[in-house]
Structure formats: C-alpha cells, structure tokens
Phi, psi and omega in degrees: 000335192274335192285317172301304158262057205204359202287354168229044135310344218265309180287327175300310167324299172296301181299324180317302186287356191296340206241076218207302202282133198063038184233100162322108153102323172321321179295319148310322187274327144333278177313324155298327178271318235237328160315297182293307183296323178290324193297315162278357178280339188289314175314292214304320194291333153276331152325309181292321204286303204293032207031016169323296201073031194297319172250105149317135198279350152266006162292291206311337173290322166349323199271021181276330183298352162242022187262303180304314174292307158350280189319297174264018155277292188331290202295348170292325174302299191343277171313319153299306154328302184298312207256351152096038176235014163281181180294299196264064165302147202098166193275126171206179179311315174354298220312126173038041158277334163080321201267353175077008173207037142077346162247167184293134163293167171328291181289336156283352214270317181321272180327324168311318174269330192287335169311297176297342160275008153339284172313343192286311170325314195262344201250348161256329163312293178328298189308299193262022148314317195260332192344286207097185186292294164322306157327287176318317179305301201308324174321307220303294191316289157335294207283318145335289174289348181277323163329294151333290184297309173319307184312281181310295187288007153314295190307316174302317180292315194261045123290349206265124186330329166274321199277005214253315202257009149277332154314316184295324188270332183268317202303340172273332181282300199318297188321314200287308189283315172297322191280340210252263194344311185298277184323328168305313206250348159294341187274295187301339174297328196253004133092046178295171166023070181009044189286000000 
C-alpha cells in the first residue's frame, strides 16, 4: 500500500537530492522534510480512522494548491535569475528555494510530501479504521521504515551518473514543472473548484 501510493514521491525525492549535491548538510534537511510530511500524512490519516474528521475527503483535493504554489514560486525564482532581476542574478540551482544554498528547506521538502500525499489520506483512512489498535502500530511503524527506504532510493537515483547529470543540468527547470504538474493533477483528480 505504501509503495503503491508513494510511487511518485520517488521522482520529487530524486530532484530534491539532485539539487543536494555538494551542499553540505542538505541532503538531512531532505530526509527531515520529507519525514515530517509523511509524519503528517500519518496524523491526518489516524485522525480520520479514529473518527476525528480532521480533513474532510473534499478538502483533500484542496492540499494540490501547495505543491502548485510551490511549484511557481520555484519557476518565478527560475525566471528572475534567468533574467537578471533577482537578488542572486543569473541562473543558478538557487532558483526559487528560499534558502540561498541552492536546496530545499525542511518546510518545503515537508509541504511537498505532505501535498503530494493528500490522495495517500482517503486510501489510509479506510484501512486503518478496520486496522485496530495493534494494525496502526504496526502501519505507523512499517511505514516509517519505507520512508527511510523511499529516502534512500531517492537519493540512489539522483547519484546515478545519468540521472545526476540531468538533474545538474535540467533540475532547476524539472523542480518547478513537476511541483506545478502535482498540484495540478491532485486538484483535478479531487474535482477542486469543480475542475
């Protein structure tokens, strides 16, 4: 269940660490972000089971709106850079990341998963409804570690020599259009503002 709705994490995971490489310490704040956003997909989804009602299922298309804003603050940094009206003019990794070191912060890397995992939300509430106390542990725990393991072959794809250096080359481009492309299609999927 987890792999199945987590399978296009893997590539937003792979750009992240792409624009990783030779930033000291970056690559942690991935993996912490990326933690946290599973962490809350993990809450809203025991919230829902435990009868809470913390996200109503038409809300969840809603959360497509912060991968999409994301997405075009990144291609707006892009396009300021490219054009030499940004802080750091000129094109660089930099481009619309807020941190000035060319990666992503904690809370974007968070909001991103948690975004993209909105759909993750209505497909774990049933399940762990019927779980039980013990099942939840067991989910929650399971689920964790596939994080981890998500982390890693994230990380393994954007190392990989072809993908390392399409990322290097494209990956300021890639971020923005993939993050817009998510948000896009969690909205339309979720029939948001009756698209």
């Amino acid at each position: 269940m987890f792999a199945v709705t987590n399978i296009d994490d893997i590539l937003v995971l792979a750009l992240f660490f792409g624009r990783c490489a030779g930033h000291r310490g970056a690559a942690v704040r991935v993996v912490i972000g990326q933690y946290l956003g599973f962490a809350a997909i993990l809450v809203a989804s025991l919230a829902g089971a435990l009868g809470a009602g913390l996200l109503p299922r038409p809300a969840i298309a809603y959360l497509g709106l912060l991968p999409l804003l994301l997405g075009i603050r990144a291609a707006w940094g892009v396009w300021r850079d490219r054009h030499g009206t940004g802080p750091d003019a000129g094109p660089g990794p930099d481009a619309g990341t807020g941190t000035g070191t060319g990666t992503a912060s904690v809370l974007t890397v968070a909001a991103v998963t948690f975004a993209n995992g909105g759909d993750n939300i209505g497909v774990y509430v049933p399940v762990f409804a019927t779980a039980g106390p013990a099942g939840l542990v067991g989910y929650s725990a399971v689920f964790l570690v596939l994080v981890g393991v998500w982390c890693g072959v994230g990380r393994f794809l954007a190392t990989r020599p072809p993908v390392a250096r399409t990322l290097a080359r494209f990956g300021h481009l890639l971020l923005p259009a993939v993050l817009i492309g998510i948000g896009l299609l969690i909205l339309v999927e979720g029939h948001a503002f009756g698209l």
